[in-house]
Structure formats: structure tokens, C-alpha cells
C-alpha positions as CSV (number, residue, x, y, z in Angstrom):
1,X,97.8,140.1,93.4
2,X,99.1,137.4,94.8
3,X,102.2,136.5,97.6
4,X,105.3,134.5,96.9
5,X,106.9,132.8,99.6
6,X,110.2,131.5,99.7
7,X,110.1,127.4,99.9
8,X,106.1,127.9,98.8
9,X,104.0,126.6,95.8
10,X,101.6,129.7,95.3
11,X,98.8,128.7,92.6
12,X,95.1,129.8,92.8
13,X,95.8,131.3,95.7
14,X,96.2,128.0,98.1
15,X,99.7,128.3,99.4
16,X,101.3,125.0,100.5
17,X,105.0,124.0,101.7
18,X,107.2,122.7,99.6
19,X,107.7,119.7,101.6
20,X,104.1,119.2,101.9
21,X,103.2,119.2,98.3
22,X,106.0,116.7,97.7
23,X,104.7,114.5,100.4
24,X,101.1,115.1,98.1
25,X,102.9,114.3,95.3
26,X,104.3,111.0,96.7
27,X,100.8,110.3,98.3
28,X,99.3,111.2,95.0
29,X,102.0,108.1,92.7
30,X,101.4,105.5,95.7
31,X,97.3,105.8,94.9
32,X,98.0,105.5,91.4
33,X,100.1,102.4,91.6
34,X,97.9,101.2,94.4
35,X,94.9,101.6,91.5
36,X,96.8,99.8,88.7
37,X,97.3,96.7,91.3
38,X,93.6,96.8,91.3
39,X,92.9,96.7,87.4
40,X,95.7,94.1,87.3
41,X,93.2,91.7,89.8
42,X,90.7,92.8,88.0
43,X,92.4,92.0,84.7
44,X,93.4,88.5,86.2
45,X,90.0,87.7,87.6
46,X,88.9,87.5,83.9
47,X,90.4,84.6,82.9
48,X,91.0,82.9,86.7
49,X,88.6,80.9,87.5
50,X,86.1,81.9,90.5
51,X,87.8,82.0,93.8
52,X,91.4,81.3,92.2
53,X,92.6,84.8,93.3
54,X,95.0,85.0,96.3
55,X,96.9,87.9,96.9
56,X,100.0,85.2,97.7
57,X,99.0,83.8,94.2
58,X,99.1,87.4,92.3
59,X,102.5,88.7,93.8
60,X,103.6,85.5,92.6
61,X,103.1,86.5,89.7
62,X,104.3,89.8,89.6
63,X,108.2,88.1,90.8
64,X,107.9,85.9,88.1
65,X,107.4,89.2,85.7
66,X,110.8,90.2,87.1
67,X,112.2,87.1,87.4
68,X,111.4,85.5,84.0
69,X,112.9,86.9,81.4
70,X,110.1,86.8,78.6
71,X,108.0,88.4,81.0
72,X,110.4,91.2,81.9
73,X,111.5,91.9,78.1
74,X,107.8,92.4,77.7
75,X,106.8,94.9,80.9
76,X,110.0,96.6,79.5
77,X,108.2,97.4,76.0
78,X,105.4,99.0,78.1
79,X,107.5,101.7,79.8
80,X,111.6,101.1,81.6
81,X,111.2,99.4,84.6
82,X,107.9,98.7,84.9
83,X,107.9,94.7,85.9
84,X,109.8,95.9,89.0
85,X,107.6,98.9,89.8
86,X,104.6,96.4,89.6
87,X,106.2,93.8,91.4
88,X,107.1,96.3,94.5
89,X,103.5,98.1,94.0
90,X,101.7,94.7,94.4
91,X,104.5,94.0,97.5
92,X,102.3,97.1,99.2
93,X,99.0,96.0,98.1
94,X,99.3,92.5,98.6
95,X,100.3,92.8,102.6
């Protein structure tokens, strides 16, 4: 039988703080984002031509997804707010 603890996640029998498993939780949406600015290159490496890719040249991109409003109307289709959450995940990838 297992524990509870007060302010503690108790599953399978690995205890953690709450505040740690939000910090793994965090952690766990910034790889995830980091991972989609990778399939985006990706993505754009298929039609750039070879040695075409900056990182300057894809977060300018991503601000004209936000900026433009053609682009944005269609990011929004894909899921709320998700020109801006690119455009801010490829701000961290990009540096």
C-alpha cells in the first residue's frame, strides 16, 4: 500500500514534489516545442535550396506568420495561438 503526502504526486510508487513535477512538466512542453522548431527546418529545408537555411532567415519567417495576416488566419486554423507560440519557440531555438 502506498503513502500520500501532502503537496506530493504519488504514482507507481516514485514520489515527487509538486513543484518539481511542474518544473518536469514545463521542461517536458519546452522540448516539445524545441522538437517542432526542428521539423519546421526540416520542413523548410525541403523546398530551400541547399545552404539557404539561416536561423536569422527562419525566425524571419515565423514574425511574418504573426505579422501577416494570411499567415496568422491560417496557424490559427491549426490550433488558437499557434503562430505566436511558434514564433516565440523559434525565438528560443534560433539564439
Amino acid at each position: 500500500m502506498s503513502k500520500t503526502y501532502p503537496n506530493r504526486l504519488n504514482q507507481n510508487e516514485v514520489i515527487v514534489e509538486k513543484k518539481d513535477f511542474e518544473k518536469i512538466q514545463k521542461f517536458a512542453r519546452l522540448a516539445k516545442a524545441q522538437i517542432a522548431c526542428e521539423l519546421h527546418k526540416e520542413w523548410l529545408c525541403y523546398f530551400w535550396e541547399d545552404g539557404m537555411y539561416s536561423k536569422e532567415a527562419h525566425l524571419s519567417l515565423a514574425e511574418m506568420y504573426v505579422a501577416d495576416e494570411r499567415f496568422a488566419a491560417h496557424y490559427e486554423k491549426i490550433a488558437p495561438g499557434c503562430a505566436v507560440f511558434l514564433k516565440e519557440s523559434l525565438e528560443v531555438y534560433c539564439k
